[in-house]
N, C-alpha and C positions, 0 to 999 in steps of 0.2 A: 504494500500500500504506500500512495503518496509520503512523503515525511510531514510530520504533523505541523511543526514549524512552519514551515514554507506553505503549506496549503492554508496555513490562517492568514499567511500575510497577500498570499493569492488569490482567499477569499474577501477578505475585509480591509487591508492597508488603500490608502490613498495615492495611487499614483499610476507609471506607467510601465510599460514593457518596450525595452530598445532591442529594434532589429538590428543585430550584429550577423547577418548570416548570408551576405551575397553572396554567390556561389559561383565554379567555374565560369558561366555565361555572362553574368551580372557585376563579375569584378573588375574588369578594364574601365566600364564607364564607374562605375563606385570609386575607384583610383583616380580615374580623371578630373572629377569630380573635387579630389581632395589633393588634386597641383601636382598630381606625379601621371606622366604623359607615357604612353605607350614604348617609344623610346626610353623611358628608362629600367625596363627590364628586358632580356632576352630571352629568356625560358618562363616556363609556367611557373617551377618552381619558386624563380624571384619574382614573379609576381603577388605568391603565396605569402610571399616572403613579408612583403611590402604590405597588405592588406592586413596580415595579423599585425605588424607594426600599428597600423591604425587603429585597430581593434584594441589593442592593449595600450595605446598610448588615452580611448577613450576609455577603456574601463578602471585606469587609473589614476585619472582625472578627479582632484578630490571629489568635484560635487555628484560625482558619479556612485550614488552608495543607495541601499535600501529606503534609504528616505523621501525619496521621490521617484527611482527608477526602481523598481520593487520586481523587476525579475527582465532576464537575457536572452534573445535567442540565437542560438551560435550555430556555425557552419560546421560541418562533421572536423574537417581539417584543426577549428580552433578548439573545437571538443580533445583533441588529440594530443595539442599544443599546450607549451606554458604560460603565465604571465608574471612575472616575476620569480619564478623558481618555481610555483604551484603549479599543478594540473590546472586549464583555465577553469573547470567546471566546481572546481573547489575552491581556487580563488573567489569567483564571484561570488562565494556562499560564504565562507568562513571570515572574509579579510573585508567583502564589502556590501554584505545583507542581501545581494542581487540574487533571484532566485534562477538559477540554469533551465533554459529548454534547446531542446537539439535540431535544426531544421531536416528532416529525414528523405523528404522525397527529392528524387532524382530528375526535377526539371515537368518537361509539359509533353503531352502527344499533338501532331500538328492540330490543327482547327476541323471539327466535326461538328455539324448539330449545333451550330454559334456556343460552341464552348472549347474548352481545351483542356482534357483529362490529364490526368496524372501518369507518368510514365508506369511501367513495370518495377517495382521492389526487389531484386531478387537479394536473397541475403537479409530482409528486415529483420525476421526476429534473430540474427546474430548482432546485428549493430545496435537493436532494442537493448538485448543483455549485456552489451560494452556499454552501453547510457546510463544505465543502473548500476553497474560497475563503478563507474565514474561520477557518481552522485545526480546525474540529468533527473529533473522533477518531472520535466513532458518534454511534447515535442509540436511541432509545425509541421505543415505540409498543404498544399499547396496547389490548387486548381485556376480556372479563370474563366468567366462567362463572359461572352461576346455578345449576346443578343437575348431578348426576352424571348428563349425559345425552351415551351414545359418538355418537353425530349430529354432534350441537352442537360438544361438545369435537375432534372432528377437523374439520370445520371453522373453528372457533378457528384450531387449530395449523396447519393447512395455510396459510391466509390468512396468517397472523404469517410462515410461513418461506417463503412468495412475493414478500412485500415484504422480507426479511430478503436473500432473493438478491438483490435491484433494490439495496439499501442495499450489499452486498458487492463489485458488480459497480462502485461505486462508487472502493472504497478505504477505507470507512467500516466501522467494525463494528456491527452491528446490536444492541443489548438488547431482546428479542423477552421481551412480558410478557402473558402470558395471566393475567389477575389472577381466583384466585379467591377468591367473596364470602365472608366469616369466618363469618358469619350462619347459612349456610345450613347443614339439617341431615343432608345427604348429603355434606361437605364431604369426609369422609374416601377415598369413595367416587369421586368427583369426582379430587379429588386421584390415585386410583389411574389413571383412564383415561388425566387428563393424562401423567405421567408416559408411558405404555408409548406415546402420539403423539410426545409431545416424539422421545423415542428412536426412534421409525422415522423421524418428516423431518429429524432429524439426517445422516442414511443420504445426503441429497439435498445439505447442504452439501458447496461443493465440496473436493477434497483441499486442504490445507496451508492450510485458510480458518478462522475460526473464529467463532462466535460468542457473546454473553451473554445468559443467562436472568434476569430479573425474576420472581420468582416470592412466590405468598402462602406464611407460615410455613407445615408441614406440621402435621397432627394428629398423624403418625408422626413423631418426631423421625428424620433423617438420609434420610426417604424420597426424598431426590433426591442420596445421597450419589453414587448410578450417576453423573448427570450433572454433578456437580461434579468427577468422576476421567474424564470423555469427555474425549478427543482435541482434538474438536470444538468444545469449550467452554471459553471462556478465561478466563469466573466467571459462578457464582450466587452474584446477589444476591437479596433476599428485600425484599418493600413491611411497611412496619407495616400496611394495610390497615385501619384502627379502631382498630387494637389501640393501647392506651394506651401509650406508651413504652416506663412499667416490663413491661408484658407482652409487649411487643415486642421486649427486650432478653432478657426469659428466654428466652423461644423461639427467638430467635436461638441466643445461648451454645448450643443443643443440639442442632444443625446443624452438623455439622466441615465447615467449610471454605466455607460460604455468611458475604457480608457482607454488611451493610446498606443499603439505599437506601429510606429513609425520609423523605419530606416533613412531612407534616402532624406526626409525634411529632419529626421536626428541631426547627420551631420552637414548639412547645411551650414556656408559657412567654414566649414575646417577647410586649414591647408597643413600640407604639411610643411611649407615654410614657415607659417607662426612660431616665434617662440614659444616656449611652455604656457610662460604667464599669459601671452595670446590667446593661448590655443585655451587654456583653461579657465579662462575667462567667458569666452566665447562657447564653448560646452556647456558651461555653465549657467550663460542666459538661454540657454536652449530649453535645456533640462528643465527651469524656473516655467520658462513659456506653456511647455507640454504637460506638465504638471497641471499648471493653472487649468487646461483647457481639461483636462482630465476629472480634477474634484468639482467643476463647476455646476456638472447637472447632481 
């Protein structure tokens, strides 16, 4: 079972969850992003290299601790890694209250049915039993709807809450993210199917289990307030998905009781030419920002 600690601060603390977990596909622009240009590495490895630098340069960051950022989602590679001599997934626990989850799945299958399923797992429940080995509390994973299409989006949802039982069956909690695209112009519609699946495979977790939703802001402000007061559901969190921070912070605030798990509008802002005191400066009006937008509903 979950550890008791961390599931109180996962059920009831005040704050948010930072995505740490870009992955082979997503890490050049995530680097770019943070002033280090594709030219400056030549293999993957140094690129690996370069992104856990930022990884651990953020989660060492004084303001970086359970007191507003109240739990991590990490890339298997930093799962793997250290950060300051610790295994990263015990550092975040022991040194700086941030509760560990693992991002698990292995990317997207092309576009079907206006959505985009989840790759094949092979090896899950051995990498599940290394996460538990290593103190991981849960984990992430990861779909995308493209269209208000009821097909597509119940397959989405079904796929996310079959690997979400394998992940429970574990001990682990699942963050089950069917992320839909901001872009699109049935979004709102979209949003409606999701919803009413979410809530019937909920039906299928089992008694006294629970899991987390990752979810894009609503167009309806509080349209998933149903699933942030389920039984079943012990937080919605919400991605910035594009959205610029400051729009990502409004839309948050007007969501009671959904908090943030924000990657790309986290590090916003970082380079990695700042000095420390820049740099930790600057993280740390972030953190204050996302928070706020977090405890406001």
């Amino acid at each position: 079972m979950p550890n008791a600690d961390q599931t109180k601060q996962m059920t009831q603390a005040g704050g948010f969850i930072a995505a740490l977990d870009q992955s082979g596909g997503s890490t050049p622009k995530a680097l770019q992003q943070y002033g280090v240009e594709a030219g400056a590495y030549a293999s993957d490895a140094e690129m690996f290299d370069l992104i856990h630098a930022m990884r651990a340069r953020i989660a060492t960051a004084p303001a970086f601790t359970g007191d507003k950022v109240i739990g991590a989602i990490l890339f298997e590679m930093t799962m793997d890694r250290e950060i300051e001599g610790m295994p990263a997934a015990q550092f975040l626990w022991e040194k700086r209250r941030v509760v560990p989850f693992l991002k698990i799945d292995k990317g997207l299958e092309g576009a079907s049915d206006g959505v985009k399923l989840m790759k094949p797992m092979p090896g899950l429940d051995a990498l599940l039993d290394r996460a538990v080995a290593k103190g991981i509390f849960g984990t992430k994973e990861r779909s995308v709807i493209d269209a208000a299409s009821p097909a597509g989006i119940k397959a989405v949802v079904e796929q996310q809450f079959d690997i979400g039982r394998q992940v429970l069956a574990k001990g682990l909690v699942p963050i089950i993210e069917p992320e839909v695209t901001i872009s699109i112009a049935d979004k709102a519609a979209a949003e409606d199917i999701l919803l009413a699946e979410i809530t019937r495979c909920l039906d299928g977790v089992p008694d006294g289990r629970q899991v987390m939703l990752k979810l894009t802001l609503p167009e309806k402000a509080n349209l998933y307030k149903p699933l942030v007061d389920h039984p079943k559901v012990m937080r919605v969190v919400a991605l910035s998905g594009g959205y610029s921070r400051d729009e990502a912070n409004t839309r948050l605030a007007q969501n009671t009781g959904v908090i943030a798990s924000f990657s790309r509008a986290l590090t916003e802002g970082l380079s990695a030419q700042q000095a420390d005191a820049d740099f930790n400066a600057t993280i740390a009006r972030t953190i204050d920002s996302i928070h706020a937008a977090s405890v406001a509903g």
